[in-house]
Every structure is written in structure tokens, then in C-alpha cells.
N, C-alpha and C positions, 0 to 999 in steps of 0.2 A: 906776361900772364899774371894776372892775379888771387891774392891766395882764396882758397874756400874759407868762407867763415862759419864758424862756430857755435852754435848760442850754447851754454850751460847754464843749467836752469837746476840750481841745488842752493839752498838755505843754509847749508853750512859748511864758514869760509875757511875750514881748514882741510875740509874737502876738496872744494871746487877751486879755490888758488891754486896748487900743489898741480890740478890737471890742469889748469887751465895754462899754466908756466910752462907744462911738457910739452902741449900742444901748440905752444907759440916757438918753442924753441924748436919744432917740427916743421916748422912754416906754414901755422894756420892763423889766420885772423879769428883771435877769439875773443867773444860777447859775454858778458855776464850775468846773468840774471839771480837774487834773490826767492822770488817768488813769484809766484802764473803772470800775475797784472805786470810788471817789469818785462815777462819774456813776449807778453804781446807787446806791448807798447817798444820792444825791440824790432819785432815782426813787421807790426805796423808803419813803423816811421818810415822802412823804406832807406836807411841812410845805407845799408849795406847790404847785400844779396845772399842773404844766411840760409846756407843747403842741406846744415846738420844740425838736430837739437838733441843734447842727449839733456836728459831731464830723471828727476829724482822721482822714484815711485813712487814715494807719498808727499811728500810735499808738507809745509807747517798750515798752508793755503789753499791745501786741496790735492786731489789727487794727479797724480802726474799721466795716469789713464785718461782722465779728462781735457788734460791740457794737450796731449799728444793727440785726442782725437779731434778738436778745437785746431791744432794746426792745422790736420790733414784732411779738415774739410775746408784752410781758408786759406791754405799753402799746400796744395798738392804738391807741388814738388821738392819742398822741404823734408828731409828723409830724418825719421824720428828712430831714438833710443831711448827706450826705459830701462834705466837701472835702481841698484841701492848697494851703498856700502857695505862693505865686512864689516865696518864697526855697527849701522845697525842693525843688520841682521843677527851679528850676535848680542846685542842689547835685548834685541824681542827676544831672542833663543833664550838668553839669561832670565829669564824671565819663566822660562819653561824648567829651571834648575834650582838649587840650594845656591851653587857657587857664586853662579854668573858664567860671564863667558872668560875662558883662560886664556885662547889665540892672543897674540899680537904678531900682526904680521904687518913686514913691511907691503906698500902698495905699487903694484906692478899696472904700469898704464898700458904698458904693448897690446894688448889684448881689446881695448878702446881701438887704439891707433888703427888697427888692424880690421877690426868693424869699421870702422868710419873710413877708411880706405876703401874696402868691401863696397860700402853702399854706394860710393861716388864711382866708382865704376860700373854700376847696373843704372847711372841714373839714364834718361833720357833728357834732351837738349831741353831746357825751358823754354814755354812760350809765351810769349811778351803779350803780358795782359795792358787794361789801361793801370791798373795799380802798380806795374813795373813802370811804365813810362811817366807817372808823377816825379815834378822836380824837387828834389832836394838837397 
């Protein structure tokens, strides 16, 4: 059987490494992306059959709202997550303060894993377009 692949689609690498390392040591085949044009052009090539994207709410590139509705009109069956960090949530939050933000917490992935679980279990079977059957 072969694993589910992954795309992460987050601009910053000390985010997206850290999950993306959990997630392979889970037994997932995972994809990297920087930014929108990178997670298409992952989409697009076809070299892998990528069923999950979790992607960054804003994005440096654009918002991660757009890019998730951009898959799920060109990959229905690609099952999307939007998130965003504790650290920037608390960055914008600090932002709302004198201090800034005080948390430093370590980052707990289970809670991903367990989504991304979640949703490959409601998926239905794919159907084999001609853009599946391109050789690569």
C-alpha cells in the first residue's frame, strides 16, 4: 500500500520542517511548498497523488482562502486545511498589547495528525480523470 501524500504549503521553514519531519515519521509522504505557485505546480505535475493540503491562512503570496478554494475547484478530491500558528497569532495579538505576546509553548502536532486522519477516512474512492492518467 502506499503512503498518503501530504502537500504543506507554509513560508516559514521552522514551521513547516518540524511538521513536516512528524508527519514522515508517521508514514506520510510529505510535499513541501513555500508559496501558492510551488503548491500548484506540485498539484499540477501529477508525480504524486497528493490527498491532503494543509496550508497557511495568509500566506507572504496570498491568502491561503484562495488557494484552498483554487484546489477544490481543480482537485476535488484533495481534502484541504487551513491553519496558522501560535506564534502568529500571537504576533497579530501582540499587536493588540503594550507587551506583546508572553506564551511560548511547545508545538503539539497530534491534533494535525488526527484531522488529517479524520478526513482520509470520509474520503470517497477517486476518479480517474484524464489528468490522473498523464504519464510521469
Amino acid at each position: 500500500m502506499q503512503a498518503t501524500t501530504v502537500l504543506i504549503v507554509e513560508q516559514d521553514v521552522l514551521v513547516r520542517h518540524p511538521l513536516a519531519e512528524y508527519l514522515r515519521e508517521c508514514g506520510y509522504r510529505v510535499m513541501e511548498a513555500t508559496q501558492h505557485d510551488e503548491a500548484r505546480e506540485c498539484l499540477e505535475g501529477g508525480k504524486h497523488c497528493i490527498e491532503v493540503a494543509l496550508i497557511d491562512v495568509g500566506g507572504a503570496t496570498g491568502s491561503g482562502f484562495a488557494l484552498s478554494a483554487w484546489i477544490r475547484s481543480n482537485y476535488p478530491t484533495v481534502k484541504t486545511m487551513l491553519g496558522a500558528t501560535v506564534g502568529k497569532v500571537l504576533a497579530l495579538a501582540g499587536d493588540l498589547c503594550e507587551e506583546g505576546p508572553q506564551a511560548a509553548k511547545k508545538l503539539n502536532y497530534r491534533p494535525v495528525l488526527d484531522h488529517i486522519r479524520q478526513l482520509l477516512a470520509t474520503r470517497k474512492p477517486p476518479k480517474i480523470t484524464s489528468r490522473d492518467t498523464r504519464a510521469g
